[in-house]
C-alpha positions in Angstrom: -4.4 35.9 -27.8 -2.8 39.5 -27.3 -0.1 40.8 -24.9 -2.5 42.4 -22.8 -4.8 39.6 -22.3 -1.5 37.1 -21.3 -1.7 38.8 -17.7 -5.3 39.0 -17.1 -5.9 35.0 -17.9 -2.8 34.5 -15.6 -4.5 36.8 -12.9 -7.5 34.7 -13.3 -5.3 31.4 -12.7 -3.7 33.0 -9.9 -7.4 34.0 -8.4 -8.3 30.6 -8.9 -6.0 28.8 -7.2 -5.9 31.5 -3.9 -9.4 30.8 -3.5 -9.3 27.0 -3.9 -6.4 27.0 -1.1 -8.7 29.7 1.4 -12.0 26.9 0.6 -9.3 24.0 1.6 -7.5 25.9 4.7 -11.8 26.8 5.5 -12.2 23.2 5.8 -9.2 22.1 7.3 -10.2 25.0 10.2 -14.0 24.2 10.6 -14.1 23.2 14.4 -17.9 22.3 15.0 -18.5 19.0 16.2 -20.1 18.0 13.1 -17.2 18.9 10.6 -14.7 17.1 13.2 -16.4 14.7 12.7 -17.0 14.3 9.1 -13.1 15.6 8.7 -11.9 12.1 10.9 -14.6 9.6 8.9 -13.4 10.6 5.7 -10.0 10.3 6.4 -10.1 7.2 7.9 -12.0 6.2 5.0 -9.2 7.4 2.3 -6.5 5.8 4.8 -8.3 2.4 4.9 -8.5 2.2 0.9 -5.0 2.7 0.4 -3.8 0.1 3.2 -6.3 -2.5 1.6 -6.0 -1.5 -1.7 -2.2 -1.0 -1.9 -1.5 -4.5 -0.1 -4.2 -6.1 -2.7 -1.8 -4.5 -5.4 1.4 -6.0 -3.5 0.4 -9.4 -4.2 0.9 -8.7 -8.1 3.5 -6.0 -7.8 5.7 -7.6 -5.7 8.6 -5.1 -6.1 6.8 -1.8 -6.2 8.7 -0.1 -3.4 6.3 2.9 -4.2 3.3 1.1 -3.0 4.5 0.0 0.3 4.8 4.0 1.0 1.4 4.5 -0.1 0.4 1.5 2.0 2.0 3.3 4.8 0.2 6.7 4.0 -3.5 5.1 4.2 -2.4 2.6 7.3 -0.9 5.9 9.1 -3.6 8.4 8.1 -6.5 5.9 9.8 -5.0 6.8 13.5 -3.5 10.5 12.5 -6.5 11.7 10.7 -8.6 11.7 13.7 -5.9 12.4 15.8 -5.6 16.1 13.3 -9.1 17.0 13.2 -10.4 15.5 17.0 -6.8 16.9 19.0 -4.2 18.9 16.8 -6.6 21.7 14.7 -9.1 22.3 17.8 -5.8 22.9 20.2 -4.0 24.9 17.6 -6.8 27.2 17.0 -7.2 27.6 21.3 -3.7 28.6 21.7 -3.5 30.8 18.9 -6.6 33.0 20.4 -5.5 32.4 24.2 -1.5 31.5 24.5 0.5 34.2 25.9 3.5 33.1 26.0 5.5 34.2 22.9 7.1 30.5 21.8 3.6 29.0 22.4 2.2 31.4 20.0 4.9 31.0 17.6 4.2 27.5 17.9 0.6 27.8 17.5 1.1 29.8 14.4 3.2 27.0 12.4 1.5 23.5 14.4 -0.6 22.4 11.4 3.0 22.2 9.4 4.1 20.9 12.1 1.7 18.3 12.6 1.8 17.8 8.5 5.7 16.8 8.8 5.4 15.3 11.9 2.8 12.9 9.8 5.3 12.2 6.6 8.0 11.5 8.6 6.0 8.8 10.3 4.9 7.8 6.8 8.6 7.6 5.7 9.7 5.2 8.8 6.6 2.9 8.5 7.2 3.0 4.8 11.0 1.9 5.4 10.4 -0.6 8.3 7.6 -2.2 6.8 6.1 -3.7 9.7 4.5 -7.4 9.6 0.9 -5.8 11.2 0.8 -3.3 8.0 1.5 -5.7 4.9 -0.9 -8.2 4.6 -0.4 -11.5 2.4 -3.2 -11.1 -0.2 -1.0 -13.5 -2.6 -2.5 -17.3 -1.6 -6.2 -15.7 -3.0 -5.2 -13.6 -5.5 -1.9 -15.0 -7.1 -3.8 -18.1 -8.1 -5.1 -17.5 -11.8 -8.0 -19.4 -12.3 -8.7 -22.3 -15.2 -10.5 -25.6 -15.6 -7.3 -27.2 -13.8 -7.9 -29.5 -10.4 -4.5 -29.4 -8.5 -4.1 -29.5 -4.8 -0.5 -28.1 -4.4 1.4 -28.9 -1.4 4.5 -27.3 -0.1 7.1 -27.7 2.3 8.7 -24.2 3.4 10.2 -25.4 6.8 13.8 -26.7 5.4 16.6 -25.3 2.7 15.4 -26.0 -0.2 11.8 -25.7 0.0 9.9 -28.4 -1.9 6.2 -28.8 -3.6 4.5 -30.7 -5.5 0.6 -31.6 -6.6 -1.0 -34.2 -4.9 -3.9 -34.3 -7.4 -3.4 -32.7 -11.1 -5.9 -33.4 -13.6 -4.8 -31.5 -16.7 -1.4 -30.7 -16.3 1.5 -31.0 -18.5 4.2 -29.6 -16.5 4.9 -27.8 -13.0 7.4 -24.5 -12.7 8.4 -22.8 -10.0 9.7 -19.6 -10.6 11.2 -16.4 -8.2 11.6 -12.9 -8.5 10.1 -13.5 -12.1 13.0 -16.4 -12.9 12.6 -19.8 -13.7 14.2 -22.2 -10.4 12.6 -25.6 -11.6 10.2 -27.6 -13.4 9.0 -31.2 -13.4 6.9 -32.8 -16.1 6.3 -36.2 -14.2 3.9 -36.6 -12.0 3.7 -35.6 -8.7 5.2 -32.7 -10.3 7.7 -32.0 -7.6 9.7 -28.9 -7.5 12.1 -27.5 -5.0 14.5 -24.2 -4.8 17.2 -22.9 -2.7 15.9 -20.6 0.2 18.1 -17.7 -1.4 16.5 -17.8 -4.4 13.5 -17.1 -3.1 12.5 -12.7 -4.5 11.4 -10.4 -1.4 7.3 -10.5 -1.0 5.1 -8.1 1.0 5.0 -10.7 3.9 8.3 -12.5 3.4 10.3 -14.5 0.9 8.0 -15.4 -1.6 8.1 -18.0 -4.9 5.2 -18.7 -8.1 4.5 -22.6 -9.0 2.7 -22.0 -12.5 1.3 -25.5 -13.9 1.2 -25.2 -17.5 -0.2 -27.0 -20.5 1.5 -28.8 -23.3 1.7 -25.4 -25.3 3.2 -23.7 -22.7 0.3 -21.9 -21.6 -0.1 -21.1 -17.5 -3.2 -23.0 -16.5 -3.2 -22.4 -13.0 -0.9 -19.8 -10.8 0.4 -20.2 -7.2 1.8 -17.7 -4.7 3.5 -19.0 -1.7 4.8 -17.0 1.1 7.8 -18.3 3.2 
């Protein structure tokens, strides 16, 4: 590639790239009923998948502080997505043809940045606070790995240290219960009862949170719990 064709691909790019932002900032602008519309179903789509999806991840990620942020993005954008499109864009582009008023104007001019920050900042509280109605406790279906094993385990959460142990276990060599990815306490005599100290217990989308694994004689896990506090 020459010198003189450097600035032409780069020109190119740039062209690119202005057009792709004018199609978005089209889109974002289009105020018929139908595109409203279609703008708020969307985004409540996107914003359920990520408050489903990122919770369904919690329950095997217990830790990943960057998925509660994303759960907070998708559980935020299913209220302020219809909010933009139905409210915020048709009143910003009223004023900015009508308002008179010079602060109103200038206000008109920057309100989709302002509604855009306005929106992360919520993000960034929810993310932070983590309120019980946004994390939901995925762990009791999907923390137990499944196997050939019959176990009933039962637990008792309600004193310091919590206790469990299996009232039926066919196949089982031994019982461990494990938080925050470290070993607490194992039994290898039936009823397999296992206890640990509420502090010991690792944070969990939905509370404290510990694993009972019941393994075979090799060591293998045959059968996974998760158990909220």
């Amino acid at each position: 590639m020459t010198d003189a064709s450097r600035p032409t691909t780069r020109t190119r790019l740039g062209g690119i790239v202005r057009q792709a932002w004018r199609d978005f900032l089209s889109v974002y602008y289009a105020n018929t009923p139908v595109w409203r519309w279609l703008k708020s179903g969307a985004l409540v789509f996107l914003g359920f998948f990520l408050w489903m999806g990122g919770n369904v991840l919690t329950a095997y990620w217990t830790e990943a502080i960057a998925l509660r942020y994303a759960i907070a993005y998708g559980f935020v954008l299913i209220a302020w997505g219809p909010l933009t499109h139905l409210l915020v864009v048709p009143a910003v582009i009223r004023l900015r043809r009508t308002a008179e008023n010079p602060t109103v104007r200038r206000i008109a001019r920057n309100g989709s940045t302002i509604n855009f920050t306005t929106f992360l900042v919520i993000v960034a509280l929810v993310g932070t606070l983590a309120p019980g109605v946004m994390l939901l406790d995925f762990s009791s279906g999907f923390g137990a790995d499944g196997g050939d094993v019959t176990a009933d385990l039962v637990c008792e959460t309600g004193g310091d240290p919590i206790t469990c142990e299996l009232e039926t276990a066919e196949g089982v060599d031994h019982v461990v219960l494990l938080a925050g990815g470290e070993e607490i306490d194992r039994s290898g005599e039936p009823p397999y009862a296992v206890s640990a100290p509420r502090e010991s217990l690792s944070d969990g989308p939905s509370g404290a949170q510990f694993v009972v694994e019941l393994r075979g004689p090799n060591g293998e896990t045959l059968r996974r719990f998760v158990r909220t506090v």
